[in-house]
Structure formats: C-alpha cells, structure tokens
C-alpha positions in Angstrom: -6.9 -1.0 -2.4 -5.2 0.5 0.5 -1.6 -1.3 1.3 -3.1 -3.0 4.9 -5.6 -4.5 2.4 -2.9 -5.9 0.2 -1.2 -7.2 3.4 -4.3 -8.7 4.8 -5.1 -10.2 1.4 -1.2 -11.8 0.7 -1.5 -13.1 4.5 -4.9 -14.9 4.0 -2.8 -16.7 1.0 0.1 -18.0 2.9 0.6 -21.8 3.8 0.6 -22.8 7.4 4.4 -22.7 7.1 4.5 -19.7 5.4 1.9 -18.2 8.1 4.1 -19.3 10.4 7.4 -17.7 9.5 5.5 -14.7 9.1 4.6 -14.5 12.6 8.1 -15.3 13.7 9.3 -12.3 11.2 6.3 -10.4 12.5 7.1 -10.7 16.3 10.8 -9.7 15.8 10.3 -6.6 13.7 7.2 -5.6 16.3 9.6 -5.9 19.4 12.3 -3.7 17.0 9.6 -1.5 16.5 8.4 -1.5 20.2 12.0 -0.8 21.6 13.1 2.3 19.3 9.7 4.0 20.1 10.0 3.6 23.7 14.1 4.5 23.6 12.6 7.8 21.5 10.1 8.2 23.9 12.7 8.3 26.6 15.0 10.3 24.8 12.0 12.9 24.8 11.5 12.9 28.1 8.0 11.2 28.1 8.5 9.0 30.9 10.1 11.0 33.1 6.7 11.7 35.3 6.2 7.7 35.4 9.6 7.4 36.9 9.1 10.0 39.1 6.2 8.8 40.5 7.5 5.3 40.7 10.4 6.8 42.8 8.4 9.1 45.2 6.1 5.8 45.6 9.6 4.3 46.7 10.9 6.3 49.1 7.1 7.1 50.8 8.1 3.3 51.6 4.6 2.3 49.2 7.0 -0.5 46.9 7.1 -4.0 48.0 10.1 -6.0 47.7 8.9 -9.1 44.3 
C-alpha cells in the first residue's frame, strides 16, 4: 500500500471534527507549501518573462486601472 493510500484510508476514518481540523491543518501547510515554491521559483528566475510581459503590457498603455 502506497503512503497516499494510507493517507486516503486514515482520512475516510476521521470524525467530522477530526475531518475538520484536518482541513484547517491541510489548508495552512498547502499555502506554506504554495509560498516557498513560488519564492524558489522566483529566486530561479521563472517568472521573470511573466513580469516582463506584464510590464511591456503596462507601458504600451494595455493595463487598466482595478
């Protein structure tokens, strides 16, 4: 049995509040998770052509004041 079908199986068996606190725990190690791979991704220079676009976009006067 791999370890996502352990996981899948222990989640199946948790109470309602038990479910529930998992999601909270869930949510906040997900956006963790979320903001160190987007600061690497940075870091790495993988979002440098998205900025750059978004700029020349800018200054060709195509970006709309929100």
């Amino acid at each position: 049995m791999s370890t996502l079908e352990i996981v899948e199986n222990a989640v199946t068996q948790l109470s309602p509040h038990e479910l529930a606190r998992f999601r909270e725990w869930f949510a906040e190690y997900d956006g963790e998770f979320w903001d160190h791979q987007i600061q690497a991704d940075v870091t790495a220079g993988k979002l440098d052509s998205l900025a750059d676009e978004a700029l020349a976009e800018y200054h060709a006067g195509k970006a709309i004041e929100i």
